[in-house]
C-alpha positions in Angstrom: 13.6 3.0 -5.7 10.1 1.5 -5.7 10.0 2.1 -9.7 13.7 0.0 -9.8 12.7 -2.7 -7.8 9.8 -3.3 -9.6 10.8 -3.3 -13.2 14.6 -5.2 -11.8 12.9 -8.9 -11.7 16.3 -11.4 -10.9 17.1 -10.6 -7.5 20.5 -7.8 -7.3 21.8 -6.6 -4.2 19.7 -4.8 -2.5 21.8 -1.8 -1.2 22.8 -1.8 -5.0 19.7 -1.0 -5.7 19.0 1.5 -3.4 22.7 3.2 -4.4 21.5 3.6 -7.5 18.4 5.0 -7.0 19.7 7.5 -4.5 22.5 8.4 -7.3 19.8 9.1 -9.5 18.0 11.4 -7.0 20.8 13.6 -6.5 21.9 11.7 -3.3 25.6 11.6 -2.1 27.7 8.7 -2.7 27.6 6.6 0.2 23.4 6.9 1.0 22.9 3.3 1.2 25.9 2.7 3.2 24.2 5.1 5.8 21.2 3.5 5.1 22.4 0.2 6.2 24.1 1.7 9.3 20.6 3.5 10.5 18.6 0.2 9.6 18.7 -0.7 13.3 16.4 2.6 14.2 13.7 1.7 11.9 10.6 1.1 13.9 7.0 0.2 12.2 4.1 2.6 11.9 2.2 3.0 15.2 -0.8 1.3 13.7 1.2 -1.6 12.3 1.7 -3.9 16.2 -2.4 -3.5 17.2 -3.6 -4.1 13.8 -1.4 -7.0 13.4 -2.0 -8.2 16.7 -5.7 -8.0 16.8 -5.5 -11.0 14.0 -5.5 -14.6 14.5 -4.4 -15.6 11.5 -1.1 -16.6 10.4 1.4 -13.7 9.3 4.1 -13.2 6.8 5.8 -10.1 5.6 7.2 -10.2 1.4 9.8 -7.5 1.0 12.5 -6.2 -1.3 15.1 -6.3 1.0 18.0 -8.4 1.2 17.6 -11.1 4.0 19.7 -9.6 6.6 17.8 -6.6 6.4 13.9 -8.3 6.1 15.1 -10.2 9.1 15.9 -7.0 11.4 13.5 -4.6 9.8 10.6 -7.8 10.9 12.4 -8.6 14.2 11.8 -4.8 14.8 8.0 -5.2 14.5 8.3 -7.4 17.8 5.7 -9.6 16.7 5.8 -13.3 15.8 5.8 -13.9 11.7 5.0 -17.5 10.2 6.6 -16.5 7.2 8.9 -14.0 5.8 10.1 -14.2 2.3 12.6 -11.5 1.1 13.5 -10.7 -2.4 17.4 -12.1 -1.6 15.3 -15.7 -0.8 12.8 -15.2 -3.6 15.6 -14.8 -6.4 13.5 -11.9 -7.5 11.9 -8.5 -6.5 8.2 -7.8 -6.3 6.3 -7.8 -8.6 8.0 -11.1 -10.1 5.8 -13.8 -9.5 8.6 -15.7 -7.1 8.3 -13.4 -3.7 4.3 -13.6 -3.8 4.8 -17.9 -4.7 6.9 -18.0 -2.0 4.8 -16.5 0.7 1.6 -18.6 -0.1 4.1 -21.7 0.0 5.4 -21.1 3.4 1.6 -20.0 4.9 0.4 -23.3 2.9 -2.2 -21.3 1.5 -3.2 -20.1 -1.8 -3.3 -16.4 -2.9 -7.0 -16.3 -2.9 -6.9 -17.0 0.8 -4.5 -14.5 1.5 -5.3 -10.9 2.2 -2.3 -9.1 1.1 -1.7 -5.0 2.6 0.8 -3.6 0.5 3.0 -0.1 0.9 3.0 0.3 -2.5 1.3 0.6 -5.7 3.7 -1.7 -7.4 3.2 -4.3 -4.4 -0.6 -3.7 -4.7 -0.5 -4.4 -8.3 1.8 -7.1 -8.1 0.0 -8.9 -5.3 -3.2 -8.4 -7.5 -1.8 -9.7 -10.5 -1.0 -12.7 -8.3 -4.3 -13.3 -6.7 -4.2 -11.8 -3.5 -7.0 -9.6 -1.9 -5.2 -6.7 -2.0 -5.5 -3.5 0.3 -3.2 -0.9 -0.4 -2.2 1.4 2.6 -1.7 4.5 0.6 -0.5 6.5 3.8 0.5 9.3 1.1 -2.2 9.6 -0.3 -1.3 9.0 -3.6 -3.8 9.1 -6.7 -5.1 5.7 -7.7 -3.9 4.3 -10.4 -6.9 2.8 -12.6 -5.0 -0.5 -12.6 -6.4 -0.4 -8.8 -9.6 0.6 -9.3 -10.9 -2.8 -7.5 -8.6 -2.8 -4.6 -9.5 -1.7 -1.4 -7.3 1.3 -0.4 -7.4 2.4 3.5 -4.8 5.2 4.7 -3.7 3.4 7.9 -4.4 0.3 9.5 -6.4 1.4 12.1 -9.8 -0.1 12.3 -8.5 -2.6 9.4 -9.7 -6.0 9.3 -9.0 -8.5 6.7 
């Protein structure tokens, strides 16, 4: 999926995308149908609320979904967002340059006074690419791709501060 989205650019549906990628897995038919059904039980990693709430800056989430499903998966969070920009709104999935434009409009700031946490490594080098002070939450504890050398990479956001 995260390989997909980032190499899609124009913004497709986003449970097309997900369909497809789960097709290509192996998945049964139907997987972003039940996706979509079981979005409502999503809830954010237990580090996400204090870490977020500890800041007083302004906030804003950039995400792949479509905007019904940004909008529930960030209402979810239960904490106040200035901005959120999904790929449906952008016209175009990370790491297009339109998602990461978007964002910095809405915050009225630009990317070099942003620090940008990303999920992914595709976010990470996207937001990078874009000007961003990147950290990557690698929670995985995936390898480091070289093209991240520079970025800081924590493994939760506990104890982070921008």
């Amino acid at each position: 999926y995260l390989g997909l989205t980032s190499t899609t650019g124009a913004y497709r549906p986003y449970l097309e995308l997900v369909e497809q990628s789960a097709r290509a897995v192996g998945l049964p038919s139907g997987a972003a149908g039940g996706l979509e059904r079981r979005w409502p039980e999503l809830s954010p990693w237990p580090d996400v609320v204090p870490a977020l709430s500890a800041l007083a800056l302004p906030l804003a989430v950039v995400t792949n979904c479509s905007e019904v499903l940004g909008l529930a998966a960030t209402a979810r969070v239960g904490i106040r967002f200035d901005a959120v920009v999904t790929a449906e709104t952008a016209g175009a999935y990370k790491p297009h340059p339109a998602p990461y434009r978007l964002a910095c409009e809405r915050l009225g700031h630009p990317p070099s006074q942003v620090a940008y946490v990303a999920g992914s490594p595709f976010d990470a080098e996207g937001a990078l690419a874009h000007g961003f002070q990147v950290t990557w939450v690698n929670r995985l504890g995936d390898a480091v791709p070289p093209s991240l050398s520079g970025v800081r990479v924590v493994g939760s956001l506990a104890g982070w501060t921008p």
